[in-house]
Backbone as CSV, one residue per row, in Angstrom:
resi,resn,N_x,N_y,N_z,CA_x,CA_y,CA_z,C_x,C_y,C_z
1,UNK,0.835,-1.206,0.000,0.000,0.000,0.000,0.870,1.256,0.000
2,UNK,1.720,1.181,0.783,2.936,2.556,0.569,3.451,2.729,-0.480
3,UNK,3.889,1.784,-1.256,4.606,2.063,-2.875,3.269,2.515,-3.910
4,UNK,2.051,1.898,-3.194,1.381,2.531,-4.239,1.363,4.265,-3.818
5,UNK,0.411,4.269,-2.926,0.239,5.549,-2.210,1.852,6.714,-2.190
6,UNK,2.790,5.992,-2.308,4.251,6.674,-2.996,4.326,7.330,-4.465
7,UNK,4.008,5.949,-5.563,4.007,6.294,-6.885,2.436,7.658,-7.018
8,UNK,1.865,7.777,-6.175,0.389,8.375,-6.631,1.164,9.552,-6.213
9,UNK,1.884,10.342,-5.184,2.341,11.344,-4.561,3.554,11.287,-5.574
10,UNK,4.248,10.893,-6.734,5.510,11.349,-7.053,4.452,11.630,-8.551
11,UNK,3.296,11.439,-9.163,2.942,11.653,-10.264,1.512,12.949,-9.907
12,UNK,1.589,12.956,-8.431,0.678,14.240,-8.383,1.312,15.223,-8.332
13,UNK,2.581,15.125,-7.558,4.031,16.295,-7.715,4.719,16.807,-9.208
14,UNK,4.443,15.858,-10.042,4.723,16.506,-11.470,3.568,16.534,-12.399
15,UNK,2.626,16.328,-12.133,1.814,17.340,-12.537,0.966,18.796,-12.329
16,UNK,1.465,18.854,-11.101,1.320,20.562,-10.304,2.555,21.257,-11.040
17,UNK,4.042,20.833,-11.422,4.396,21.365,-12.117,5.839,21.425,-10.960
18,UNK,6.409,20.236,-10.000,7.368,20.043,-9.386,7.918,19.346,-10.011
19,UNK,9.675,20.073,-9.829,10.589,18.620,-10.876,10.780,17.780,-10.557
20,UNK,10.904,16.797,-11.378,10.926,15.245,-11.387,12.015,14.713,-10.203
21,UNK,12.886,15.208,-10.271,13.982,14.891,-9.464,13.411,14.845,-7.623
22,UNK,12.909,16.149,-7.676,12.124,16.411,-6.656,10.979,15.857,-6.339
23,UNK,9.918,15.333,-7.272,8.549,14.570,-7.061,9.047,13.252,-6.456
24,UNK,10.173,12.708,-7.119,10.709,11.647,-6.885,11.000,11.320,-5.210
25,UNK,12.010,12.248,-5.224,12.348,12.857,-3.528,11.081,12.710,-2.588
26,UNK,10.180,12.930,-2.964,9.031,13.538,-1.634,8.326,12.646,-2.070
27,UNK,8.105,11.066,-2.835,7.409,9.769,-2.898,8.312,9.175,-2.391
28,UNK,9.644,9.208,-2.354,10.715,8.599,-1.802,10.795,8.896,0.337
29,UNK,10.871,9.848,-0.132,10.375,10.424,1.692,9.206,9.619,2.594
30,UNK,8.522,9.945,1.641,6.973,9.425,2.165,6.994,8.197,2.511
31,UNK,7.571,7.086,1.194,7.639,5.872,1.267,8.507,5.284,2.817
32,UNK,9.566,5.626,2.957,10.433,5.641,4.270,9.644,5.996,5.821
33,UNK,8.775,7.291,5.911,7.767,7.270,6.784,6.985,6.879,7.356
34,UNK,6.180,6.643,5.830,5.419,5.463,5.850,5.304,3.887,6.614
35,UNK,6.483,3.354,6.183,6.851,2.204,6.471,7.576,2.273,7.342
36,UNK,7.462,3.081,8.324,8.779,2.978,9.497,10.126,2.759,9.312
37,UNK,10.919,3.012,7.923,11.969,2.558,7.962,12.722,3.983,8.322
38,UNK,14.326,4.124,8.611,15.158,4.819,9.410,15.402,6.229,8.401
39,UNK,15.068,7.051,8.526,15.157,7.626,7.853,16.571,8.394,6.902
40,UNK,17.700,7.880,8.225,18.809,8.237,7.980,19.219,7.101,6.371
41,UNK,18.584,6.207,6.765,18.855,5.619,5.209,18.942,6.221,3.685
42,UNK,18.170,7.051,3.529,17.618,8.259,2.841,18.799,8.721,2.096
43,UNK,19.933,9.338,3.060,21.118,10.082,2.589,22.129,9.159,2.242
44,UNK,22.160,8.206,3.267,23.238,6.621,2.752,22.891,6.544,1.429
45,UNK,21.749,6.231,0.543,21.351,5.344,-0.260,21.452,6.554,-1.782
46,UNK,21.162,7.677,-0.729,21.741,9.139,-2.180,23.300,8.791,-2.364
47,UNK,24.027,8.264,-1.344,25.508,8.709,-1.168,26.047,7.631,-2.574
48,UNK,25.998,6.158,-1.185,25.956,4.923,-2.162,25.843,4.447,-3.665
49,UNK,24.764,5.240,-3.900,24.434,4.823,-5.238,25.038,5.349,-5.993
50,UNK,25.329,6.794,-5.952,26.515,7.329,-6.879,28.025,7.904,-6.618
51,UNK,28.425,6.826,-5.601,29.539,6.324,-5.557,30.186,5.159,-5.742
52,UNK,30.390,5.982,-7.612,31.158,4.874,-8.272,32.234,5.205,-9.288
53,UNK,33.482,4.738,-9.297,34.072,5.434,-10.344,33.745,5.129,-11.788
54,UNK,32.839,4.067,-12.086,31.935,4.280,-13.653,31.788,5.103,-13.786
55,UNK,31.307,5.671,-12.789,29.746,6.981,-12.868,30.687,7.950,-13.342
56,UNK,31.635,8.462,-12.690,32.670,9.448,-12.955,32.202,10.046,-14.410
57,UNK,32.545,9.350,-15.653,32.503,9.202,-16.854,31.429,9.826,-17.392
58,UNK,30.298,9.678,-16.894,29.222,10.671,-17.233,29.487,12.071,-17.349
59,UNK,29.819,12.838,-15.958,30.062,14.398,-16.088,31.248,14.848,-16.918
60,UNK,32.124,13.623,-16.703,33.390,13.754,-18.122,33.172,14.028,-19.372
61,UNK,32.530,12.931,-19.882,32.027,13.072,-21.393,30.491,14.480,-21.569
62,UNK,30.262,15.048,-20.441,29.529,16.088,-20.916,30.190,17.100,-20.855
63,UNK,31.224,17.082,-20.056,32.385,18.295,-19.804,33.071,18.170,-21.671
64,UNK,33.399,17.074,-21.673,34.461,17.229,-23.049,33.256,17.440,-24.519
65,UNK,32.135,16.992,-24.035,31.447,17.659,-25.320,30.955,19.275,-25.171
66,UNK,30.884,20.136,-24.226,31.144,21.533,-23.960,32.196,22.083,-24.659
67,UNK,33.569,21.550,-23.990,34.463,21.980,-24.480,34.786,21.956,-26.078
68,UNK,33.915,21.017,-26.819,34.018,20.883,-27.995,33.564,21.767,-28.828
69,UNK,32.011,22.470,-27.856,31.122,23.222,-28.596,31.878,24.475,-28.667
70,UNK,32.358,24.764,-27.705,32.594,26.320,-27.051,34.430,26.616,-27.793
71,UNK,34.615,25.114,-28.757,36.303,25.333,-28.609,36.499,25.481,-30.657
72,UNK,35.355,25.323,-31.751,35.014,25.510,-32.387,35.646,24.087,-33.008
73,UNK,35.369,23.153,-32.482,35.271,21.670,-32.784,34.394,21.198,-33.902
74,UNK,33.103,21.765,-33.429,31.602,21.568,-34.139,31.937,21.859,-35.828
75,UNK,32.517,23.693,-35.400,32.426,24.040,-36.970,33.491,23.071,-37.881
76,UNK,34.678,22.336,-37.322,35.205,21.364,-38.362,34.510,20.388,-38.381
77,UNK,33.830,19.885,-37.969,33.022,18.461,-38.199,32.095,18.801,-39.429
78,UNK,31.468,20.043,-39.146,30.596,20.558,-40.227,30.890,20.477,-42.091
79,UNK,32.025,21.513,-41.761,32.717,21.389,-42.945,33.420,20.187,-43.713
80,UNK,33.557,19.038,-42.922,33.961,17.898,-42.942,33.018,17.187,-44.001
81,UNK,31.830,17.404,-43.544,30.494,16.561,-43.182,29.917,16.858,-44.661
82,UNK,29.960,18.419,-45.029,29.681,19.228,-46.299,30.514,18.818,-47.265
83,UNK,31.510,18.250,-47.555,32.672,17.620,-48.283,32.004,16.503,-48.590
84,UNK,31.971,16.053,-47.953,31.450,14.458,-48.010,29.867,14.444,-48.407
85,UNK,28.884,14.617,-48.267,27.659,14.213,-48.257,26.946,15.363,-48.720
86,UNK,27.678,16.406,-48.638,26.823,18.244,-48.974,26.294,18.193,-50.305
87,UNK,27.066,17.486,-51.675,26.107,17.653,-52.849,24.826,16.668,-52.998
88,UNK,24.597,15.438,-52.035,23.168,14.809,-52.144,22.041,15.381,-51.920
89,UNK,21.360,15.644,-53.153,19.560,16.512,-52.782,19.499,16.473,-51.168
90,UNK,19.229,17.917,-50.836,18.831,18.160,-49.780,20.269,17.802,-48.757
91,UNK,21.736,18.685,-49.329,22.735,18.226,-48.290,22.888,18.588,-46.958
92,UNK,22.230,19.788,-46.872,22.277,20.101,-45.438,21.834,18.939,-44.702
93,UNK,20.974,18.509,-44.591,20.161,18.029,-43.923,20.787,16.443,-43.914
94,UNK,21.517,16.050,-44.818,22.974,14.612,-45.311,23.597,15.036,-44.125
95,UNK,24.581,16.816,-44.281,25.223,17.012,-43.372,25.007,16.801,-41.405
96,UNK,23.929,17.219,-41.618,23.156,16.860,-40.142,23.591,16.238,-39.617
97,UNK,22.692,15.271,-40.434,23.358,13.428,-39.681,24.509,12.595,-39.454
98,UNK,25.313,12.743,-40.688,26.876,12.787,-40.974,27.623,13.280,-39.498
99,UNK,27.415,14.571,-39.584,27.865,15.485,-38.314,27.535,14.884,-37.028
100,UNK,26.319,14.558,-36.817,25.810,13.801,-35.408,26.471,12.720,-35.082
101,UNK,26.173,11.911,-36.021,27.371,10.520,-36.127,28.550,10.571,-35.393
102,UNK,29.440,11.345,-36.176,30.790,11.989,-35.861,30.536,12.188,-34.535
103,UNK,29.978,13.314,-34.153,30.040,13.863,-33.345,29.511,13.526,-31.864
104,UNK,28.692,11.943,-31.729,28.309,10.917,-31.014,29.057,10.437,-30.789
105,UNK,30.366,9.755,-31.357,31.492,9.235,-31.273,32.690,10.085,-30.054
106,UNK,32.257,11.234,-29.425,33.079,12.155,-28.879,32.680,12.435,-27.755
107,UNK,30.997,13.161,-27.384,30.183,13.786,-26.557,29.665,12.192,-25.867
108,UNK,28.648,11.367,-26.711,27.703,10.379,-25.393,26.708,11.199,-25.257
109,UNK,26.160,12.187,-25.749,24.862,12.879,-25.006,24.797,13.986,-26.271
110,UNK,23.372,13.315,-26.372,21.846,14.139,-27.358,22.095,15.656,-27.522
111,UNK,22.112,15.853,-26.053,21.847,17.390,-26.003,23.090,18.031,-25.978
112,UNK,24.066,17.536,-26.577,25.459,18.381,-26.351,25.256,18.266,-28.058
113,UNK,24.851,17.613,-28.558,24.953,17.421,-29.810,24.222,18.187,-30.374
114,UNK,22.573,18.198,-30.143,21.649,19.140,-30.145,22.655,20.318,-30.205
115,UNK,22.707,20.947,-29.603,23.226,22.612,-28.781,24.616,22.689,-29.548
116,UNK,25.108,21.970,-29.924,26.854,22.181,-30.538,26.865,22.212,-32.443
117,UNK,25.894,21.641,-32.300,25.935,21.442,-34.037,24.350,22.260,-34.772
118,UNK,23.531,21.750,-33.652,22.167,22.492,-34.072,22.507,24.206,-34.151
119,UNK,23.475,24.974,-33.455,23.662,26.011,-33.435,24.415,26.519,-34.857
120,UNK,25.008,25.555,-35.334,25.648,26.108,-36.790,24.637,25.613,-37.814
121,UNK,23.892,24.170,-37.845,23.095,23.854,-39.307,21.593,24.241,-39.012
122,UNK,21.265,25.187,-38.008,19.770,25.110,-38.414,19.960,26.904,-39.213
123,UNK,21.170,27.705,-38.899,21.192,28.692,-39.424,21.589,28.508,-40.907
124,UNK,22.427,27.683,-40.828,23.014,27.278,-42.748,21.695,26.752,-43.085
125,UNK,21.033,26.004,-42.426,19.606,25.805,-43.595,18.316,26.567,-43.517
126,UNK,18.531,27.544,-42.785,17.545,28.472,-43.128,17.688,29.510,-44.346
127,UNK,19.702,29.514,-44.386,19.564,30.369,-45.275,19.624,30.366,-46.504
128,UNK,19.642,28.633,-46.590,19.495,27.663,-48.024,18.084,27.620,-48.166
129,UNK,16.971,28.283,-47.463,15.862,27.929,-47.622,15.094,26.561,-47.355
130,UNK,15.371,26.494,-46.047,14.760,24.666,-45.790,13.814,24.858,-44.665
131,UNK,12.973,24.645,-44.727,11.932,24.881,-43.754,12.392,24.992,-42.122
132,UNK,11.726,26.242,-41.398,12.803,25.673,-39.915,12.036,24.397,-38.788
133,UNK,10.810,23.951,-39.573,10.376,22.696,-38.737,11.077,21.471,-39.340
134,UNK,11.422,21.488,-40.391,12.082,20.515,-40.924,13.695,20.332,-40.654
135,UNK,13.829,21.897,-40.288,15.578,21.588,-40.363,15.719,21.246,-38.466
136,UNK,14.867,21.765,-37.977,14.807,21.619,-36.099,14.678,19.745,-35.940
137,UNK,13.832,19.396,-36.855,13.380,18.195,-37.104,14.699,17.396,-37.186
138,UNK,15.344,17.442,-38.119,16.292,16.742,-38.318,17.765,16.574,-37.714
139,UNK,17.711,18.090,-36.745,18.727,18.422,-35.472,18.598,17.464,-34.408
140,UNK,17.265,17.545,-34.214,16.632,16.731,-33.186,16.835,15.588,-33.021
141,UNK,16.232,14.729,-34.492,16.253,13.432,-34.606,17.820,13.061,-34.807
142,UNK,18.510,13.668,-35.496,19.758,12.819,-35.920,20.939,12.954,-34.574
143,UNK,20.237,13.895,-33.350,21.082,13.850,-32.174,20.423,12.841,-31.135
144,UNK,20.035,12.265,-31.725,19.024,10.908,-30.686,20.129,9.666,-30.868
145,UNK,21.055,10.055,-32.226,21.875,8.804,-32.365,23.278,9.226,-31.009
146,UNK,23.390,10.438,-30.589,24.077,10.176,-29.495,24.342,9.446,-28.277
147,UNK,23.096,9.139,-27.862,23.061,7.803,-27.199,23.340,6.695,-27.257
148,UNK,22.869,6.116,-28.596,23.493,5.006,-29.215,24.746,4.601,-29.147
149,UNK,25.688,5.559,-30.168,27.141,5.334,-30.609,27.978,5.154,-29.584
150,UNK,28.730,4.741,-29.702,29.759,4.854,-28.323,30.916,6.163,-27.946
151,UNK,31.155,6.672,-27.544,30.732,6.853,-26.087,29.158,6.920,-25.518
152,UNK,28.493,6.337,-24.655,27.249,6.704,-24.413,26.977,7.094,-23.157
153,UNK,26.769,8.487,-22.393,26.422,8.741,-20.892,25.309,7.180,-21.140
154,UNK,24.322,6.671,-21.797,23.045,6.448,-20.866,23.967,4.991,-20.661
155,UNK,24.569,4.299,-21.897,25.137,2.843,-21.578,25.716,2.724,-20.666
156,UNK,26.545,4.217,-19.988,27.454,3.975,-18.678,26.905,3.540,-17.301
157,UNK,25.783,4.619,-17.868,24.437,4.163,-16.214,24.194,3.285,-16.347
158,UNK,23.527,2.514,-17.400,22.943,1.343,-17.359,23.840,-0.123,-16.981
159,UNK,24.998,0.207,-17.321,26.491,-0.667,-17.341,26.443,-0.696,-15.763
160,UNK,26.725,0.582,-15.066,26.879,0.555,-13.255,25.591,0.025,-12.901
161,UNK,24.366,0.007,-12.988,23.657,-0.180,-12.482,22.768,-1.625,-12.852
162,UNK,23.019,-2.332,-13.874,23.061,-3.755,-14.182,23.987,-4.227,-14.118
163,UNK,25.248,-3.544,-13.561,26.368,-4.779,-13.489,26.925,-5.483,-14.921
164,UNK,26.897,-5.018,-16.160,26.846,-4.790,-17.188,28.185,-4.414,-17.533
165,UNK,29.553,-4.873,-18.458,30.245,-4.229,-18.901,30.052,-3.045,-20.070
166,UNK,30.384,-2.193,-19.548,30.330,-1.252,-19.966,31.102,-0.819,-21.316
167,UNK,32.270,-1.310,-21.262,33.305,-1.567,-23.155,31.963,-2.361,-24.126
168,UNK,31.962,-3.677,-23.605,30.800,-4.656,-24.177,29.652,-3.669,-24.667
169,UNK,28.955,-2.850,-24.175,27.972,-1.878,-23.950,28.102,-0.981,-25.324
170,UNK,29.143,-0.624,-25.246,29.683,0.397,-26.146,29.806,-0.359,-27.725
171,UNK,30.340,-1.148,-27.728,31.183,-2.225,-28.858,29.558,-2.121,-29.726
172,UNK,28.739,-2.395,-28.797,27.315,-3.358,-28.847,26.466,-2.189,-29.628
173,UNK,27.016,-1.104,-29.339,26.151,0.085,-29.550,26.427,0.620,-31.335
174,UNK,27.714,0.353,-31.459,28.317,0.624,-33.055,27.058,0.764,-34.248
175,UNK,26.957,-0.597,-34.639,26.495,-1.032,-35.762,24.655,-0.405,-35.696
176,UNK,23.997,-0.277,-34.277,22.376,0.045,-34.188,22.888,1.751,-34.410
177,UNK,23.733,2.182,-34.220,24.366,3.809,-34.551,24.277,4.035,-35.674
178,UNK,25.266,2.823,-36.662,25.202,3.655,-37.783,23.801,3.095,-38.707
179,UNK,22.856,1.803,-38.579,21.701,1.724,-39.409,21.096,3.184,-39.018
180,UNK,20.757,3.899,-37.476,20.020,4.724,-36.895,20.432,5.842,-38.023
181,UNK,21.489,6.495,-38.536,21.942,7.200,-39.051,21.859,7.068,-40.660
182,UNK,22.137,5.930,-41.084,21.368,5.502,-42.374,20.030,5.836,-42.904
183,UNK,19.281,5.080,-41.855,17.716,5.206,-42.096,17.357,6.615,-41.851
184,UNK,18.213,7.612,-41.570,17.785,8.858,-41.424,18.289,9.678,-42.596
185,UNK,19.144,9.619,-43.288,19.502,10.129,-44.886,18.941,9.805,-45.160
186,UNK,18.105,8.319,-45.527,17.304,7.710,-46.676,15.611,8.947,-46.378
187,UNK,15.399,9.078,-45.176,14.288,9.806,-44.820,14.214,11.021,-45.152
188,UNK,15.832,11.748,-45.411,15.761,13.301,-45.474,15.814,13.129,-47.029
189,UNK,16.523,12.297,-47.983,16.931,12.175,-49.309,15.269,12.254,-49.500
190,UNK,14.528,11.834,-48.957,12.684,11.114,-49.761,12.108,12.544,-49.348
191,UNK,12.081,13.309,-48.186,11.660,14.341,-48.255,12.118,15.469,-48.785
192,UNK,13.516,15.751,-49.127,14.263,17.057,-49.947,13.920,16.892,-51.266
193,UNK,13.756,15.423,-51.626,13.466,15.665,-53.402,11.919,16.086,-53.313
194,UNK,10.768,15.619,-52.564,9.574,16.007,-52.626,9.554,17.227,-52.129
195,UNK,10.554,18.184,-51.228,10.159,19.613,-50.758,11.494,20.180,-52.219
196,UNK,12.217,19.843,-53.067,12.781,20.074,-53.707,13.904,21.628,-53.188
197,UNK,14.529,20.640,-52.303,15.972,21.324,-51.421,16.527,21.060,-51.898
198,UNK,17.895,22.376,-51.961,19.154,22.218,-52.672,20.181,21.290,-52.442
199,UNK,21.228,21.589,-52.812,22.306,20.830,-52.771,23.630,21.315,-52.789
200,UNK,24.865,21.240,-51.806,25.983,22.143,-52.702,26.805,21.332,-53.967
201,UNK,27.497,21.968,-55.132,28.276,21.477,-55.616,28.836,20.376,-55.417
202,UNK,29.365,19.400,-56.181,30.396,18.107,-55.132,31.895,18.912,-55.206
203,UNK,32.290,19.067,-53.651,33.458,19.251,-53.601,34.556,18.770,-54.230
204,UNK,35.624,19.325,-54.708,36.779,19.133,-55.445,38.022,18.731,-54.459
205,UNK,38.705,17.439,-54.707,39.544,17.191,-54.297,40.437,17.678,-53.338
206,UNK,40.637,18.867,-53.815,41.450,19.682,-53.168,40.374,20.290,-52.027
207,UNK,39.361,20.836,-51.712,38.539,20.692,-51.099,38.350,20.097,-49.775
208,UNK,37.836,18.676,-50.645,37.881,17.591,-49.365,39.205,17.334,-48.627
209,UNK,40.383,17.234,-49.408,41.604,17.023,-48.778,41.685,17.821,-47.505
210,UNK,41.625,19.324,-47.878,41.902,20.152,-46.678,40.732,20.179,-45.908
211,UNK,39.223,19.979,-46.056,38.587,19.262,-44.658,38.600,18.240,-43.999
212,UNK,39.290,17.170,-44.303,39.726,15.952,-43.933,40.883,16.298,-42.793
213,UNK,42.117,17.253,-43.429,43.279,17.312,-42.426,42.433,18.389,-41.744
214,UNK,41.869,19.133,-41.851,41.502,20.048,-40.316,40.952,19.102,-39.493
215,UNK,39.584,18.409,-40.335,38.931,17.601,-39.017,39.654,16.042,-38.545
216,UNK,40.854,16.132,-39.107,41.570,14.574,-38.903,41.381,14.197,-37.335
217,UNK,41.887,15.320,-36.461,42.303,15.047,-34.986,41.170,14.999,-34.677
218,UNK,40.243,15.492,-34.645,38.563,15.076,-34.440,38.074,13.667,-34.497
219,UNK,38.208,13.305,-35.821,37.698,12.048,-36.260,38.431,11.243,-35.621
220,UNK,39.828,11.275,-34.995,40.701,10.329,-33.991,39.911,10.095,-32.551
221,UNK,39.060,10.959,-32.426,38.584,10.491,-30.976,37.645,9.805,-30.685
222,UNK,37.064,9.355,-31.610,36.115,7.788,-31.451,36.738,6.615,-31.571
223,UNK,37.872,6.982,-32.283,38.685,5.459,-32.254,39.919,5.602,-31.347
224,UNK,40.318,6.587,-30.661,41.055,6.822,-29.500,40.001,5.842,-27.788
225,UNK,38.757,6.426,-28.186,38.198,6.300,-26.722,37.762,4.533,-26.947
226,UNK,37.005,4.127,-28.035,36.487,2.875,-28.248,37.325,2.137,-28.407
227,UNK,38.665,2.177,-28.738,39.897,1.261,-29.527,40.846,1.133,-27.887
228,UNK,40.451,2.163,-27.335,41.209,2.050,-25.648,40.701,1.024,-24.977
229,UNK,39.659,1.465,-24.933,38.544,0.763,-24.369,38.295,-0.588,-24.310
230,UNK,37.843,-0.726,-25.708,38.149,-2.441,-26.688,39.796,-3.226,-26.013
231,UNK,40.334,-2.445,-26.066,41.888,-3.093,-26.281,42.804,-3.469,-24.468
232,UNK,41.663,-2.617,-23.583,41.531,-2.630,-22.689,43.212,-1.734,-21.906
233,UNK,43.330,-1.079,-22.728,44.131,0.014,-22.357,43.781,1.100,-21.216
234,UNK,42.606,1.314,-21.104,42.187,2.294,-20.237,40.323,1.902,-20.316
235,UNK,39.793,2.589,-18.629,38.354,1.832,-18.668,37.699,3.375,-19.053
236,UNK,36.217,2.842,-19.248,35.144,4.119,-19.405,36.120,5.404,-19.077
237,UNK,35.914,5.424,-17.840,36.406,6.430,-17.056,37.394,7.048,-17.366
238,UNK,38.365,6.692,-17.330,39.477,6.807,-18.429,39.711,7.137,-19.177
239,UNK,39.120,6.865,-20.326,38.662,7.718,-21.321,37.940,8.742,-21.690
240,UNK,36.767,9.068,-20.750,35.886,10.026,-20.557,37.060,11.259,-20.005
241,UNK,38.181,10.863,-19.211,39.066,11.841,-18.918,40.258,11.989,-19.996
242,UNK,40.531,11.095,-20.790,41.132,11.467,-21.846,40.527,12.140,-22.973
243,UNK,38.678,11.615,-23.082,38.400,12.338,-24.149,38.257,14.140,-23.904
244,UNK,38.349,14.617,-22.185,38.509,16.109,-22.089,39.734,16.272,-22.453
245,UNK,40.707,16.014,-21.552,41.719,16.553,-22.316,42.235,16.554,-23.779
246,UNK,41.608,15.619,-24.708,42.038,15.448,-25.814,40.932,16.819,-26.273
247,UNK,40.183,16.798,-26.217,38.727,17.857,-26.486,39.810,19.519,-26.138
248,UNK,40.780,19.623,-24.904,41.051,20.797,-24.703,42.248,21.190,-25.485
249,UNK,43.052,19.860,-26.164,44.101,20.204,-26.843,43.774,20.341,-28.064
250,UNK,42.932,20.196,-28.524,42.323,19.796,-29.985,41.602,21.579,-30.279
251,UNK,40.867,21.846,-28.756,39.906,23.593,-28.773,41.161,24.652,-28.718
């Protein structure tokens, strides 16, 4: 009766418009009251649970995808991305995803991806003329593959908290990354020819060459952190602290 009468008090707390974190807290409270258990348990079980050096790796890899945004990381991936995939009908929107990809391989998290790359291509495709629900659309969706790819904040939690290797986790995550990223060109290619969006030129050799060597040291850090990892050179953690510092020498 308390876990119910718990879950009813943590879903009446967020819908008055208390955060989740907090609704959680005060069904969590209740539940402990409730049931006579010690209340000092409460703070043990906050402490405990996220004391772990897995966990570490989380605020790492959101620290080093900051530093990426703020260190003008993003804009070589971009230009990278435009080399490669920019003359297919509707390239911006090629570039997007391309870019996310990449750029999943570094960060582990949606919203660093969102906020780091969405800030340079939803302005380049507005001013190519691409709808801005369509181009928000495709920011959105093609930063959902951040989770996926490896590095992943969510695989790390899920790794500490199932007892789960966490390399394994990652390895596992590759291949559902890049179909996720596939099936999302094939989606923007079917809608740019029916909204009839541009395309740039296909870059010239010389071109691609010199976006390739700017974004080279970039493109090294998915196979720096996963190839560590794999090879068992260094754990999550580890890498989540190599991928900042590599993120600060690189900004």
């Amino acid at each position: 009766m308390e876990v119910i009468v718990a879950c009813l008090v943590i879903a009446v707390c967020m819908l008055v418009g208390v955060p989740i974190a907090f609704s959680i807290g005060l069904g969590s409270v209740y539940y402990f009251v409730a049931s006579a258990k010690p209340i000092m348990m409460i703070p043990q079980k906050m402490f405990t649970t996220v004391d772990s050096f897995t966990l570490l790796a989380v605020p790492l890899f959101i620290l080093a995808g900051n530093i990426m945004n703020t260190g003008g990381i993003t804009q070589r991936l971009f230009n990278f991305a435009r080399t490669c995939v920019g003359h297919i009908t509707g390239g911006l929107g090629h570039v997007c995803v391309l870019a996310s990809m990449i750029f999943a391989g570094m960060s582990g998290s949606a919203t660093a991806d969102a906020v780091g790359l969405g800030s340079i291509e939803i302005p380049a495709m507005e001013k190519e003329g691409y709808d801005k629900a369509f181009s928000a659309a495709i920011v959105l969706g093609a930063s959902t593959i951040g989770p996926i790819i490896p590095p992943s904040i969510i695989m790390v939690i899920y790794g500490v908290t199932a007892g789960v290797s966490v390399g394994a986790l990652f390895v596992a995550g590759i291949i559902p990354g890049l179909i996720m990223g596939g099936a999302l060109m094939v989606g923007v290619d079917r809608s740019s020819k029916k909204r009839k969006y541009p395309s740039y030129p296909r870059s010239t050799f010389r071109q691609f060459f010199r976006a390739t060597v700017q974004a080279f040291p970039v493109l090294l850090t998915p196979v720096i952190i996963i190839g560590g990892i794999y090879s068992g050179y260094f754990t999550p953690t580890e890498a989540a602290m190599i991928a900042v510092v590599y993120a600060v020498i690189l900004g």
